[in-house]
C-alpha positions, -999 to +999 in steps of 0.1 A: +066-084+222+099-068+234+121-050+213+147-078+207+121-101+192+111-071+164+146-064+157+152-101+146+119-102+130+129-078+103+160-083+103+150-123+087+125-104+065+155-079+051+173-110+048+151-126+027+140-099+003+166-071+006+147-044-013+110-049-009+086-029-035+050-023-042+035-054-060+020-019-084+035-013-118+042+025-123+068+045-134+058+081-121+042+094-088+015+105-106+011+067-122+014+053-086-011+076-074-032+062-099-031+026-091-034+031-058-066+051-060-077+018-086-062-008-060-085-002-032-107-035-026-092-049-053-064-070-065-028-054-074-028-081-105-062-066-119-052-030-116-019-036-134-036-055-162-055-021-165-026+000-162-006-017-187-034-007-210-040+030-198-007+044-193+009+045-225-025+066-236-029+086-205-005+092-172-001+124-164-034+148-150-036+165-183-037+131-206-067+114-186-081+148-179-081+150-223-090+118-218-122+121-203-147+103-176-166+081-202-132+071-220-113+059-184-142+042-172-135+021-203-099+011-193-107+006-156-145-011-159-126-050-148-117-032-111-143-030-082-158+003-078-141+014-111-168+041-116-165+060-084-127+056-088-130+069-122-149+103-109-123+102-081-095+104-104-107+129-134-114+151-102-079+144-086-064+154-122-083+183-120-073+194-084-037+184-093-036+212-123-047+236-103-035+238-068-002+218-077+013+223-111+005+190-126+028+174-097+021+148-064+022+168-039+044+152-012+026+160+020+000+140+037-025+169+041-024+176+011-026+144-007-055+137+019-072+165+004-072+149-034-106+125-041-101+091-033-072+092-016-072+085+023-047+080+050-037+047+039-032+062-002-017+089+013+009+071+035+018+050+001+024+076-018+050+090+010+066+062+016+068+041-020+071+075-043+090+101-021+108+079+004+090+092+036+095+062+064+054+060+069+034+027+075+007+022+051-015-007+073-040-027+048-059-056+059-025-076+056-006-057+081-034-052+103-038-091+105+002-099+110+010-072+132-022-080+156-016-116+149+019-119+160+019-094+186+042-075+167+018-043+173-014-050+185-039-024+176-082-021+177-082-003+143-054+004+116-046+040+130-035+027+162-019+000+144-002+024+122+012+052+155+023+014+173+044+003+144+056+043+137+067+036+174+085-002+181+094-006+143+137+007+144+143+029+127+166+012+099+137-011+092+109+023+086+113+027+049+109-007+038+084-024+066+049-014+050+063-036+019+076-067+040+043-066+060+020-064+034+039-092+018+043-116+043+004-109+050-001-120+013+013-148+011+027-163+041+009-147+072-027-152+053-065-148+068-078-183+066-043-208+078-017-193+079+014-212+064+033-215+099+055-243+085+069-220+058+072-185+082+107-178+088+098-154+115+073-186+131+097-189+162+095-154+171+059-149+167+038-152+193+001-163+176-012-189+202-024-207+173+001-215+148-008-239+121+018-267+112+011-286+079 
């Protein structure tokens, strides 16, 4: 795909939603941190019904440290996995007190360095709480960005360095949000809904499905 053909693609996707966001519900970098440690293989709706619940009782380190393991299990039992992300985030509280003031830290070493929290957490954080023009790729942007050619990639860390490379720069900050949204619920695994992409003739998936 040559460079014209990515300029207009997010161009039509600023267009369309001017200031993208994370589907998430926080307030805080610490709350985002949170739900983004919960999110993983699971949905952003089932995390925010537990958040919605949580946060006004715990969310910062120190309240869910108070709060303790047993008690946050309790408000995070509907989510996938919620008992190793429970440990992961009493121990990310912990590690947060103590190295880091009670704050997010705002590089990518050392957020890599808290429990749960891998490249991908890491590069939301960055970009959603602090800013930072990083690409966060999920399943959703691996899929469009192989899928339309947009930047083609064997695993999402050379998916991430492509885009980090061809996206332009005025388009950094916000393209991990239009990606992952137009991976949701346009651009999506099973058929694709072609006939309602407004980046379809640009695109250059062999297989497009019209219906």
């Amino acid at each position: 795909m040559n460079a014209a053909k990515r300029g207009e693609i997010f161009t039509r996707l600023r267009a369309a939603n001017p200031h993208p966001t994370t589907e998430l519900e926080y307030k805080t970098p610490f709350e985002l941190l949170v739900a983004v440690v919960l999110s993983a293989q699971a949905t952003d709706k089932s995390v925010n019904l537990a958040t919605r619940e949580l946060f006004p009782v715990a969310n910062t380190p120190q309240t869910i440290l108070d709060l303790g393991e047993d008690e946050l299990r309790s408000y995070v039992q509907r989510i996938g996995l919620y008992q190793t992300k429970s440990k992961h985030i009493i121990q990310t509280c912990r590690l947060l007190l103590e190295h880091h003031q009670g704050e997010v830290p705002q590089t990518r070493e050392a957020l890599e360095a808290l429990p749960g929290v891998g490249r991908k957490t890491a590069n939301v954080i960055l970009n959603t709480a602090f800013g930072q023009p990083t690409i966060a790729v999920d399943t959703h942007i691996f899929r469009v960005s192989n899928r339309t050619r947009l930047a083609p990639g064997k695993d999402v860390v050379e998916v991430e360095h492509k885009l980090i490379k061809v996206v332009p720069n005025e388009f950094k900050l916000d393209a991990h949000h239009w990606l992952i949204l137009h991976g949701r619920y346009t651009c999506v695994a099973r058929k694709p809904k072609c006939g309602q992409c407004l980046i379809a003739d640009l695109c250059e998936f062999k297989e497009k499905v019209f219906v």
